[in-house]
C-alpha positions as CSV (number, residue, x, y, z in Angstrom):
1,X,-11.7,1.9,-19.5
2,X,-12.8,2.8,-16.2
3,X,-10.7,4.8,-13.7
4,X,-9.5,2.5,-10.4
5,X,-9.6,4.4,-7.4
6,X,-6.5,4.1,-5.1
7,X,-6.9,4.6,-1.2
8,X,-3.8,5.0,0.5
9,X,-4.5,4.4,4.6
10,X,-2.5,6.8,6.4
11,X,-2.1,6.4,10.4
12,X,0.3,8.4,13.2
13,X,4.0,8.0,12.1
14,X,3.4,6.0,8.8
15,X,6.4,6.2,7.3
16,X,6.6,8.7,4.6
17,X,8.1,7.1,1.7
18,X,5.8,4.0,2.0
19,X,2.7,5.8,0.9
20,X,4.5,8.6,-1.0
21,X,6.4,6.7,-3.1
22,X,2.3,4.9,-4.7
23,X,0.9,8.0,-4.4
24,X,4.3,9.6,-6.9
25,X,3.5,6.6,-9.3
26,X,-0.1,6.4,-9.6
27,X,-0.6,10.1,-9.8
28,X,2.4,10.4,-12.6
29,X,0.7,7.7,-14.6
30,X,-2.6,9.1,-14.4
31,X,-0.7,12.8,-15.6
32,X,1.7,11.0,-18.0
33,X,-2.1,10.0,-20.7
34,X,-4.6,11.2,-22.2
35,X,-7.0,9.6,-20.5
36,X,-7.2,9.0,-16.7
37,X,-5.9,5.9,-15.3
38,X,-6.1,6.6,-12.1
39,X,-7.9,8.2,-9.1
40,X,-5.2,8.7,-5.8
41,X,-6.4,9.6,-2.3
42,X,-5.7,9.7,1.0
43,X,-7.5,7.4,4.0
44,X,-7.4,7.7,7.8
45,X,-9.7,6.9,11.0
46,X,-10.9,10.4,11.5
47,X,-10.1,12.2,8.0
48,X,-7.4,14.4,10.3
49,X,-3.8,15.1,9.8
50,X,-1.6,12.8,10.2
51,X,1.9,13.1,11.7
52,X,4.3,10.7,9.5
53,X,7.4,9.1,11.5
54,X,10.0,11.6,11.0
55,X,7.4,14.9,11.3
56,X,5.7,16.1,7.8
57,X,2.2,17.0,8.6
58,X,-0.2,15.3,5.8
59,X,-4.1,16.2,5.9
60,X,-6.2,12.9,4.6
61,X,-8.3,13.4,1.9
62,X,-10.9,11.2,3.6
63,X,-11.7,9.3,6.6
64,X,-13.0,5.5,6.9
65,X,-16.3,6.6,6.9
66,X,-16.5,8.4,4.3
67,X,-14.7,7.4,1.1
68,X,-15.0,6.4,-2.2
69,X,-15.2,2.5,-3.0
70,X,-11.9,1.8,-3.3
71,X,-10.1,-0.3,-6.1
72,X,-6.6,-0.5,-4.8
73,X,-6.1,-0.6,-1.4
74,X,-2.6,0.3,-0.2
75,X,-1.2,-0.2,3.7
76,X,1.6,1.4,4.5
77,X,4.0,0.5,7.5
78,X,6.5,2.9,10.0
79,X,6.7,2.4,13.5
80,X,2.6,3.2,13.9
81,X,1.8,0.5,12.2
82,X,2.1,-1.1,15.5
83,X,-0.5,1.1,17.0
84,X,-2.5,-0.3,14.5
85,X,-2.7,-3.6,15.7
86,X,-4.7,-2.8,18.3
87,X,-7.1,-0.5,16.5
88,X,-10.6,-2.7,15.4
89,X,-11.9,-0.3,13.7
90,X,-9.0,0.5,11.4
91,X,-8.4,-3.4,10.9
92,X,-12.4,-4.3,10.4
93,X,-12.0,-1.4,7.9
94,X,-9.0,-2.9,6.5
95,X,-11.1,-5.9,6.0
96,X,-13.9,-4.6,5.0
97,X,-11.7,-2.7,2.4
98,X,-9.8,-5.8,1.0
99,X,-13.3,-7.7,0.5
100,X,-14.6,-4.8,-2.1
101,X,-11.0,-4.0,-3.9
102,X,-9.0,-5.3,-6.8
103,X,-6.0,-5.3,-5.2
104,X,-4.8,-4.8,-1.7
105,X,-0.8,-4.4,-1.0
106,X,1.1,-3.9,2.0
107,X,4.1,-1.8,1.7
108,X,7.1,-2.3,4.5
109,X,5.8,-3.2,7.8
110,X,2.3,-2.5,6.6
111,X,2.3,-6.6,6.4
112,X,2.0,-6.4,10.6
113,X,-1.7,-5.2,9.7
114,X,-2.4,-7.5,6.8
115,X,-1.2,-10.1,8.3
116,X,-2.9,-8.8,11.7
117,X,-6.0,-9.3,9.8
118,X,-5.1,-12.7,8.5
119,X,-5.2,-11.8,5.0
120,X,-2.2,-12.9,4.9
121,X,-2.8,-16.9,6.2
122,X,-1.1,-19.5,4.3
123,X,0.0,-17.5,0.9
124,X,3.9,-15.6,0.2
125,X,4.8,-12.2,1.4
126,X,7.3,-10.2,1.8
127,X,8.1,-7.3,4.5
128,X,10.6,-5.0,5.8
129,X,13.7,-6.7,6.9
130,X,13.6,-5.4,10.6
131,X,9.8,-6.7,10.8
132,X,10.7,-11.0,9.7
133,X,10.4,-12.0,13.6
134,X,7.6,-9.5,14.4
135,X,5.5,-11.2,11.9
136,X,6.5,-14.7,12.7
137,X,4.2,-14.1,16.1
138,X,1.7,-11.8,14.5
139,X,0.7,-14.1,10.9
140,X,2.2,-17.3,12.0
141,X,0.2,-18.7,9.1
142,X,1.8,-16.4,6.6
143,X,4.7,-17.5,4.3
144,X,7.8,-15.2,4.5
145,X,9.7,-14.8,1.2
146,X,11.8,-12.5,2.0
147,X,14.7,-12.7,-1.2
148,X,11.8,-11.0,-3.2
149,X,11.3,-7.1,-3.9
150,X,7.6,-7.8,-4.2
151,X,5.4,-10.7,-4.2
152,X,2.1,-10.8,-6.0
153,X,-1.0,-13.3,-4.9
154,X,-3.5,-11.9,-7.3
155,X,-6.0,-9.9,-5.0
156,X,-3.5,-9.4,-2.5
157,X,0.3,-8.5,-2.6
158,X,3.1,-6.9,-0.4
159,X,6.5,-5.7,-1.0
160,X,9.8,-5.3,1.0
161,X,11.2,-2.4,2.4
162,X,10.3,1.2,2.3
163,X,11.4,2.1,-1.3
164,X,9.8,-1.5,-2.4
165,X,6.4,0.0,-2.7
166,X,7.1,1.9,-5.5
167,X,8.1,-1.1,-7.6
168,X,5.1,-2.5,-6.6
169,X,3.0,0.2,-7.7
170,X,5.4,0.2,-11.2
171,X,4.5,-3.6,-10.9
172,X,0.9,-3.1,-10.8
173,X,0.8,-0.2,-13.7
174,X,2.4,-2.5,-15.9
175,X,0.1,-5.3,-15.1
176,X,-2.9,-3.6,-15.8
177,X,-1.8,-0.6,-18.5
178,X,1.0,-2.7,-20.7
179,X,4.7,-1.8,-20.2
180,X,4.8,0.6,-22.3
181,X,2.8,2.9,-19.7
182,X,4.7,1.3,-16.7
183,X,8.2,2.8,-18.1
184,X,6.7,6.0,-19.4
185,X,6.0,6.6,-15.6
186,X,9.3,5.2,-14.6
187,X,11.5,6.8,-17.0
188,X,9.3,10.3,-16.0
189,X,10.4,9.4,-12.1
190,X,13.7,8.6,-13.2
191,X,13.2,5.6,-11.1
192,X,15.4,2.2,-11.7
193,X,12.9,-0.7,-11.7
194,X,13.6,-3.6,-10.5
């Protein structure tokens, strides 16, 4: 069984729980067996530390240029997702990312950049609440489901609000470890799946 390596993209004033939450689960599940599940790192431009929305200093483990194939891309949202946006390099990367991974999922507003990058074009996601008209304008092509916690289109998959990304990531456990291991990590977490 091969270990899958999970990038996390981090940007100025990501929000904290939307990349903490993954990196909790992934890293439990990986401690939780005997054998390693799963590789958890940290992505941004410059490999620099990175301010998140309400202050916490976090230094990235790598920067675009210079990490590890990843397997499962996660993009986080917070109020710099906007800033994102407008950065090409992070949103070719992005791309570039999705086209070699497994999975990519957007967690909270993170949808602006996938759906920014029109990875998002005529399939179901969901996003943040505060974000449904924002991405109206930005992935016009994009279908909004937002009733769901999560919503998975194979290769690519998104969740709602903040706090949603660590179902996802329970989601994704369970889909490629069995159940057993997804509620071994959530019962560890102390986390109510939904």
């Amino acid at each position: 069984m091969s270990i899958k390596k999970v990038g996390i993209l981090l940007f100025e004033d990501v929000e904290l729980l939307d990349f903490a939450g993954p990196y909790e689960v992934f890293s439990v599940t990986n401690e939780l067996n005997d054998f390693r599940l799963f590789e958890t790192f940290t992505v941004s431009e410059k490999g620099e530390v990175i301010k998140t929305v309400n202050g916490l200093r976090v230094i990235s483990d790598y920067s675009v240029n210079d990490c590890p194939p990843i397997d499962i891309l996660i993009i986080p949202g917070g109020v710099g997702a906007r800033k994102v946006l407008n950065n090409l390099k992070l949103l070719n990367w992005v791309k570039a990312s999705f086209d070699k991974s497994e999975i990519t999922f957007s967690v909270c507003s993170g949808a602006m950049i996938t759906g920014k990058t029109g990875l998002l074009d005529n399939i179901g996601y969901t996003t943040h609440h505060e974000v449904f008209d924002d991405m109206a304008e930005i992935a016009p092509g994009a279908i909004l489901t937002g009733d769901k916690r999560f919503v998975d289109n194979g290769k690519i998959m998104s969740s709602a609000g903040i706090s949603a990304g660590i179902d996802l990531s329970l989601y994704i456990v369970e889909k490629l470890h069995g159940k057993a291991v997804m509620e071994k990590t959530a019962s560890y977490l102390e986390y109510n799946y939904r």
